[in-house]
C-alpha positions in Angstrom: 39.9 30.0 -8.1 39.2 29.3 -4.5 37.3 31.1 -2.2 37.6 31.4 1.6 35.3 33.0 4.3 34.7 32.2 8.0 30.7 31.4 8.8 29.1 30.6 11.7 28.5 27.0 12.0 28.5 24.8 14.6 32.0 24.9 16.6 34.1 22.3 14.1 33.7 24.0 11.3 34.7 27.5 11.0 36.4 28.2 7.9 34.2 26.8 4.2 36.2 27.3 1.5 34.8 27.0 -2.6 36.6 25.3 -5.3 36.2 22.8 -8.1 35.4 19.8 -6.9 38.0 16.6 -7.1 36.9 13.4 -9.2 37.8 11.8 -5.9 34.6 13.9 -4.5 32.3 13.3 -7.2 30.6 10.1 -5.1 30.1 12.2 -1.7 29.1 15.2 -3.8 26.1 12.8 -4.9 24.9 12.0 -1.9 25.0 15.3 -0.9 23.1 16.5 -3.8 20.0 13.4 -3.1 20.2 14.7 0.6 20.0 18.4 0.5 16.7 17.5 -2.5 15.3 15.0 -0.5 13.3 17.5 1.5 11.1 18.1 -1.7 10.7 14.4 -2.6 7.0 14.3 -2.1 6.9 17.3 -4.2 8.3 15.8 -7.3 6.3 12.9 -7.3 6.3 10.4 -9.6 9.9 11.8 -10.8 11.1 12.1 -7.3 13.3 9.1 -9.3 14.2 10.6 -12.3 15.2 13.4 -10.2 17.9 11.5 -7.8 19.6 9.6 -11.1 20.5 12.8 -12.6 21.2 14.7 -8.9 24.0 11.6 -8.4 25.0 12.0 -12.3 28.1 14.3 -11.6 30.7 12.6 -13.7 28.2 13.4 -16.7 27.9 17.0 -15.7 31.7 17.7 -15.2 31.8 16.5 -18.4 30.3 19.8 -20.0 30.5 21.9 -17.1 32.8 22.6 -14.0 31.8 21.2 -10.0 32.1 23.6 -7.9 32.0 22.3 -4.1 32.3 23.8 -0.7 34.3 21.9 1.8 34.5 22.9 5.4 37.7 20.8 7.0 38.1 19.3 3.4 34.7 17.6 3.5 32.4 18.4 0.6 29.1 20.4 2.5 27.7 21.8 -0.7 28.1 22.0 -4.4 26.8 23.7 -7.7 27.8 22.8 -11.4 28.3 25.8 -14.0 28.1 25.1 -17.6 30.2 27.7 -19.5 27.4 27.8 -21.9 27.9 24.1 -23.5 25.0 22.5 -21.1 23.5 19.5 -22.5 20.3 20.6 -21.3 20.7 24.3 -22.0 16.4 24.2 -24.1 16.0 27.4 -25.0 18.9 29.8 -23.1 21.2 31.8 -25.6 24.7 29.9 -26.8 26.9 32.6 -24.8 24.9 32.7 -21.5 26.5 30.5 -18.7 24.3 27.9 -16.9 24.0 27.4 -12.9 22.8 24.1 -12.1 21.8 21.9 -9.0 22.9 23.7 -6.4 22.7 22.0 -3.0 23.8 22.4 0.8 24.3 19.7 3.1 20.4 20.1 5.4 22.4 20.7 9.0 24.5 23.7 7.4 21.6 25.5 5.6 21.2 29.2 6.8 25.4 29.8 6.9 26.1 31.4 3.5 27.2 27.9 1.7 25.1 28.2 -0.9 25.7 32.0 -1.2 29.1 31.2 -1.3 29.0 28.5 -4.0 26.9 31.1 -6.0 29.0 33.5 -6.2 32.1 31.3 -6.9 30.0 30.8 -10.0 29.1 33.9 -10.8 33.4 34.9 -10.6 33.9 32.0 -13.1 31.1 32.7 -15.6 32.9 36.7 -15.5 36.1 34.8 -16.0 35.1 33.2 -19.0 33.3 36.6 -20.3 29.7 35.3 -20.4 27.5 38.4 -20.3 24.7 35.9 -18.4 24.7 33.8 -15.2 21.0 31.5 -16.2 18.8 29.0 -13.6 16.2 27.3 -13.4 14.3 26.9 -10.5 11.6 25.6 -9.1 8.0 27.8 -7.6 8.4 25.4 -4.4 12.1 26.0 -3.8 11.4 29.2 -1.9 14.6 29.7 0.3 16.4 29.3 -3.0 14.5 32.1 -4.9 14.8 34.4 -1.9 18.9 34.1 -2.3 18.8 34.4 -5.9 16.4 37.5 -5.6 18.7 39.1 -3.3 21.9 38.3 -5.2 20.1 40.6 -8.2 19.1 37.6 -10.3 15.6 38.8 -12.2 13.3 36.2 -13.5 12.7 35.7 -17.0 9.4 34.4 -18.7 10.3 33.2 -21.8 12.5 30.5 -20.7 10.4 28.3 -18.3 6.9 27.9 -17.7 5.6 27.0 -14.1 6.3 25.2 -11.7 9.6 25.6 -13.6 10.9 29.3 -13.1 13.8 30.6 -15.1 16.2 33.6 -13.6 19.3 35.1 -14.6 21.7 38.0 -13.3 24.0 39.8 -16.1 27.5 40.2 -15.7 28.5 42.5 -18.0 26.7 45.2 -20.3 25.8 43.4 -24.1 
């Protein structure tokens, strides 16, 4: 599954297109990741550490899920993981739901539809493999994020997460 679109960004990059990301990737994909989270470091605190190991942990995650990345002029500018309802760290969301983790955007290409993008390649592949649930978690101070998943029709649930942590999920399909 790849997905293509042209956004506006600045002049070199016209065309982002969505895909699973290469093992070859997985290192830029990491920094990536610490990068487009580093805006919120002060926020996390003490964990702000715990928070980059497992942000620069893709290997592990590919390992139960599928790295999804968007490249503009084959360089990785964003990424999300989707775990096909085998995530590790799935707590309390039902066996069949599908999983949408750390999704990130390189800072100088926010506000272009990347992370929309990477979204909905998620979204196709969790309908692919017939989950009747796309799940997140997010958090209260990720605001721009929230917004895109409120207008992509994702709903927030409360018996999942417990502030600052918010859960949301969108169904696919009726059941």
């Amino acid at each position: 599954m790849s997905r293509t679109t042209n956004t506006p960004a600045r002049p070199s990059a016209t065309e982002i297109t969505i895909d699973e990301a290469r093992p070859q990737e997985y290192e830029t994909i990491a920094r990536l990741s610490v990068q487009a989270y580093r805006e919120f470091e002060s926020l996390w605190g003490d964990r702000w550490p715990l928070v980059v190991e497992r942000l620069e942990a893709v290997e592990a995650r590919a390992g139960g899920g599928v790295i999804m990345v968007a490249r503009t002029e084959g360089i990785p500018v964003g990424t999300a993981t989707l775990h096909p309802g085998s995530d590790p760290q799935r707590n309390r969301w039902p066996d069949n739901w599908a999983v949408l983790r750390k999704v990130a955007v390189a800072p100088d290409l926010r506000g272009r539809g990347i992370g929309r993008l990477l979204v909905e390649g998620c979204i196709d592949r969790a309908m692919s493999l017939e989950s009747p649930t796309l799940a997140l978690r997010t958090m209260e101070f990720m605001r721009t994020a929230r917004s895109m998943y409120e207008r992509m029709g994702f709903a927030y649930l409360d018996d999942f997460a417990e502030p600052p942590v918010l859960a949301m999920a969108k169904h696919l399909r009726p059941g």
